[in-house]
C-alpha positions in Angstrom: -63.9 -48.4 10.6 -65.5 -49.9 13.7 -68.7 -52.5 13.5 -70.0 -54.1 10.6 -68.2 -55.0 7.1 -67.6 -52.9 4.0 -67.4 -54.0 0.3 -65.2 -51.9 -1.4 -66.0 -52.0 -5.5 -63.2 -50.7 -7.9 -63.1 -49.5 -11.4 -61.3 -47.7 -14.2 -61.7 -44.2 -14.0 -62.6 -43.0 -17.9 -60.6 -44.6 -20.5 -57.2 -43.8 -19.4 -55.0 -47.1 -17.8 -55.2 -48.0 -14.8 -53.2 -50.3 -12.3 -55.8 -52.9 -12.2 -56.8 -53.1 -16.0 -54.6 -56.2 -16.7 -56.5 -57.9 -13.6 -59.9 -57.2 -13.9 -59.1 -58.7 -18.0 -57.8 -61.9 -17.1 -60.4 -62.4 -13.9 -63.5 -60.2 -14.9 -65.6 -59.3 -11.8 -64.8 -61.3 -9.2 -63.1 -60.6 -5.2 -59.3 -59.1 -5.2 -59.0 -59.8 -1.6 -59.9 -59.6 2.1 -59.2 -57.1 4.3 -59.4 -57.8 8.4 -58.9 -55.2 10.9 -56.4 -56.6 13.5 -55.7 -55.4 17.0 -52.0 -56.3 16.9 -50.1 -56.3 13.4 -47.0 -57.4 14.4 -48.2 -60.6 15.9 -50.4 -60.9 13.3 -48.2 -60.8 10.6 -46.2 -63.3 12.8 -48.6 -65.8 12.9 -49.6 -65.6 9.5 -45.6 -66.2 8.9 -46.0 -69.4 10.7 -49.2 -70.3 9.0 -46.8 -70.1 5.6 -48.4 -67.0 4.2 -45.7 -64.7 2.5 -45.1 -61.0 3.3 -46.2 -58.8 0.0 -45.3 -55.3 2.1 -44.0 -54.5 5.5 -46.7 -53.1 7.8 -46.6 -49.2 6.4 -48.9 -46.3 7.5 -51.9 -45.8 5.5 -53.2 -41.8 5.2 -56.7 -43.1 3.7 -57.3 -45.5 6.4 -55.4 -43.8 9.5 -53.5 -46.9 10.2 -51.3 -48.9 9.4 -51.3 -51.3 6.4 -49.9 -55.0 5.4 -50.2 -57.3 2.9 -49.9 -61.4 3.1 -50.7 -63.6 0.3 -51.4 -67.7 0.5 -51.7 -69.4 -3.1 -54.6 -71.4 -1.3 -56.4 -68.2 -0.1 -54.9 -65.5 -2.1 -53.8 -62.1 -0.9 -54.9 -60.3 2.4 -54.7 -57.1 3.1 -54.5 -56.2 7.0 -55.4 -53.1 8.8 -54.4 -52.0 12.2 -56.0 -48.8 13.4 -54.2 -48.3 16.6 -57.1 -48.4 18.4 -59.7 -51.1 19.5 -63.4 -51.0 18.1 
């Protein structure tokens, strides 16, 4: 996605479980996390390393966003999700 921001809202699907049904009990409606499109993931993730964020996944491809994926979390900012699309916008 190039230009502009995007809020993504989630929900249960019907009454059957769902990954995020313990979460959304114990916080109720409120942000998961931020997602920032980088230009360079691996010196991203670097510096966020430095910064002492911690690795949650290895950069992976992601088929629904056409890139690739990663996600840091800080206990002081919580968990980020970046996205590299291979491609500048």
């Amino acid at each position: 996605m190039c230009g502009g921001g995007r809020i993504e809202l989630i929900a249960p699907v019907g009454d059957r479980k769902s990954p995020i049904d313990g979460y959304l009990q114990k916080m109720g409606s409120t942000p998961y996390h931020l997602c920032y499109n980088v230009e360079n993931m691996e010196k991203t993730v670097e510096e966020l390393l430095e910064m002492g964020f911690t690795m949650l996944e290895v950069p992976a491809p992601s088929i629904p966003l056409g890139g690739m994926v990663c996600f840091m979390y800080s206990c002081e900012i919580g968990i980020l999700e970046l996205v590299d699309y291979g491609h500048g916008c």
